[in-house]
C-alpha positions in Angstrom: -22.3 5.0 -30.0 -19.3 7.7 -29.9 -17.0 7.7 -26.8 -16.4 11.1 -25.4 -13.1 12.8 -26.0 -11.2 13.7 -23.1 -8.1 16.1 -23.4 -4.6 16.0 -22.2 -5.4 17.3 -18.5 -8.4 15.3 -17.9 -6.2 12.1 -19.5 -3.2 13.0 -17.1 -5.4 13.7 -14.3 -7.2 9.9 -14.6 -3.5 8.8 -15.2 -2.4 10.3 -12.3 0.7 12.0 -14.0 1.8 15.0 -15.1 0.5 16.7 -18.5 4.1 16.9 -19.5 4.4 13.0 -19.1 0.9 12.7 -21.5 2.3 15.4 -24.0 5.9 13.5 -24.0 4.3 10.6 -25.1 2.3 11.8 -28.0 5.6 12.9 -29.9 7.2 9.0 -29.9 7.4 7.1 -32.9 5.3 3.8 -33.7 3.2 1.8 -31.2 5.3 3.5 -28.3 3.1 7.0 -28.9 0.3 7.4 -27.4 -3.0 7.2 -29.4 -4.4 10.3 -29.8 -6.6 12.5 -32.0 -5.2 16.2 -33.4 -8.8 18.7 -33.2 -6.9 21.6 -35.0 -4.5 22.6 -32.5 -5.7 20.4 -29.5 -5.0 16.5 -28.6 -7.8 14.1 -27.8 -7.6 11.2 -26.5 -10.4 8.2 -26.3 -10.0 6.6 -23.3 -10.4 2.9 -24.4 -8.1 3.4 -26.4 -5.2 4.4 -23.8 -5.7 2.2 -22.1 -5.4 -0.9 -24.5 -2.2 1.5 -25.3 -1.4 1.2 -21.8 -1.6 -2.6 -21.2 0.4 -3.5 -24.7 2.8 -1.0 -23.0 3.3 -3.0 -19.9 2.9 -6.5 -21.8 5.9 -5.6 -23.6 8.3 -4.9 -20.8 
């Protein structure tokens, strides 16, 4: 089964920050950058996905 996509507003919305914080993180280097997907010009993100992203994230402080 395929997860929908969700884009950077939706993604910051659920996050409750700011696209500019969701955008920020997609240009990091390495397992700091958030995992995305590039649909020609547009980012996609798959939800699971961020937020395994996000709990390594937090493991590792």
């Amino acid at each position: 089964m395929h997860q929908k996509l969700i884009g950077v507003n939706e993604l910051a919305e659920i996050l409750g920050v700011p696209p500019s914080w969701v955008y920020a993180r997609t240009r990091l280097k390495g397992s700091d950058s958030i995992p995305c997907l590039r649909v020609g010009k547009y980012l996609k993100f798959e939800f699971d996905k961020v937020m395994d992203w996000l709990k390594s994230q937090n493991e590792a402080e």
